[in-house]
C-alpha positions as CSV (number, residue, x, y, z in Angstrom):
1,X,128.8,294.4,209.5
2,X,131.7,295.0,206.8
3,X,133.9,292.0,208.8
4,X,131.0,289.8,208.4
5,X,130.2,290.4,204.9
6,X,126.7,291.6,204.9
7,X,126.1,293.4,201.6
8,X,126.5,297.3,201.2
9,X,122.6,297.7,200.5
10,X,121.6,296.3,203.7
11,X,124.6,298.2,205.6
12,X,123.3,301.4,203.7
13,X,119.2,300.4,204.8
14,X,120.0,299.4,207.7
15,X,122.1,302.2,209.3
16,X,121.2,304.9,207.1
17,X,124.4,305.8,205.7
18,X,126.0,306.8,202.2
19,X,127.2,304.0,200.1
20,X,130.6,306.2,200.0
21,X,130.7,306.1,203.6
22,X,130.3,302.5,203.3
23,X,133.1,301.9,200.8
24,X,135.6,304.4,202.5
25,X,135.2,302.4,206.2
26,X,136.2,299.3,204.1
27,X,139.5,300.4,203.0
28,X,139.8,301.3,206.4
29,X,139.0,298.4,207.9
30,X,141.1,296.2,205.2
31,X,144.1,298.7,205.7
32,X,143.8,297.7,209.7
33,X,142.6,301.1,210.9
34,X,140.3,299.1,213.3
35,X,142.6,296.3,214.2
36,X,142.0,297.4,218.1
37,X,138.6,297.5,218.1
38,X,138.1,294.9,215.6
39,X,140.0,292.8,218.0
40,X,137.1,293.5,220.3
41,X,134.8,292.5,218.5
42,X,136.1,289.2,218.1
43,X,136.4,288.5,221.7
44,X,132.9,289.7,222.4
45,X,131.9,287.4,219.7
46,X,134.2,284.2,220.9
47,X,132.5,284.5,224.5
48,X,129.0,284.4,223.2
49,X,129.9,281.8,221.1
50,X,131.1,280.0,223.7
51,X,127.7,280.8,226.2
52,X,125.3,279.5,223.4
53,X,127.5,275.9,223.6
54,X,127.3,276.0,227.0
55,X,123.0,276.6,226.8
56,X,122.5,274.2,224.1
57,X,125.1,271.5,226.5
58,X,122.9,272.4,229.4
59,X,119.6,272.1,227.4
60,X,120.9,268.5,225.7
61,X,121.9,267.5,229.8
62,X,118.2,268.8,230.7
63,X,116.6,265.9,228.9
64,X,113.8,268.0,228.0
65,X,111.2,266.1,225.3
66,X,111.2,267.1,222.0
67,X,108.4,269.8,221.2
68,X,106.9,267.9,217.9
69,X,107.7,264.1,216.4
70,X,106.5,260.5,217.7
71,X,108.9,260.7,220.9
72,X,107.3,263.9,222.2
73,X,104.9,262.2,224.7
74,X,107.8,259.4,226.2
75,X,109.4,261.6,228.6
76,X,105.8,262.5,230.1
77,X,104.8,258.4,229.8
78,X,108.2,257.8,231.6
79,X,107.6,260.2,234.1
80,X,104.0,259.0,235.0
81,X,105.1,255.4,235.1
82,X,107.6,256.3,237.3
83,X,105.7,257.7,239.8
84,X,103.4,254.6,240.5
């Protein structure tokens, strides 16, 4: 949460921890303490980056109709028509 910049209140609310213990895992983390797993972290982060592409490039190839607007009910006309 530090590496990502989320505010000290929320880290402190959120995992119910000190504001000290906050600060002194910083200059840890700045001072490369965590390099190894911070390191990690990144990959883990890189290969879901990398799956959500891959979902939104297989959900684009999919076709599927948009869920709200004027063109929602063209891929249903288009399929019907198709069928006759």
């Amino acid at each position: 949460m530090l590496a990502q910049d989320f505010p000290t209140g929320y880290i402190q609310k959120t995992l119910k921890i000190s504001r000290t213990t906050i600060i002194t895992f910083n200059k840890k983390l700045k001072v490369g303490k965590f390099a190894s797993f911070q390191s990690m972290i990144d990959k883990k982060r890189k290969k879901k980056e990398k799956l959500d592409r891959f979902i939104e490039m297989l959900l684009s190839l999919a076709d599927l109709p948009p869920i709200a607007g004027p063109g929602r009910w063209k891929h249903l006309n288009k399929m019907y028509n198709n069928k006759k």
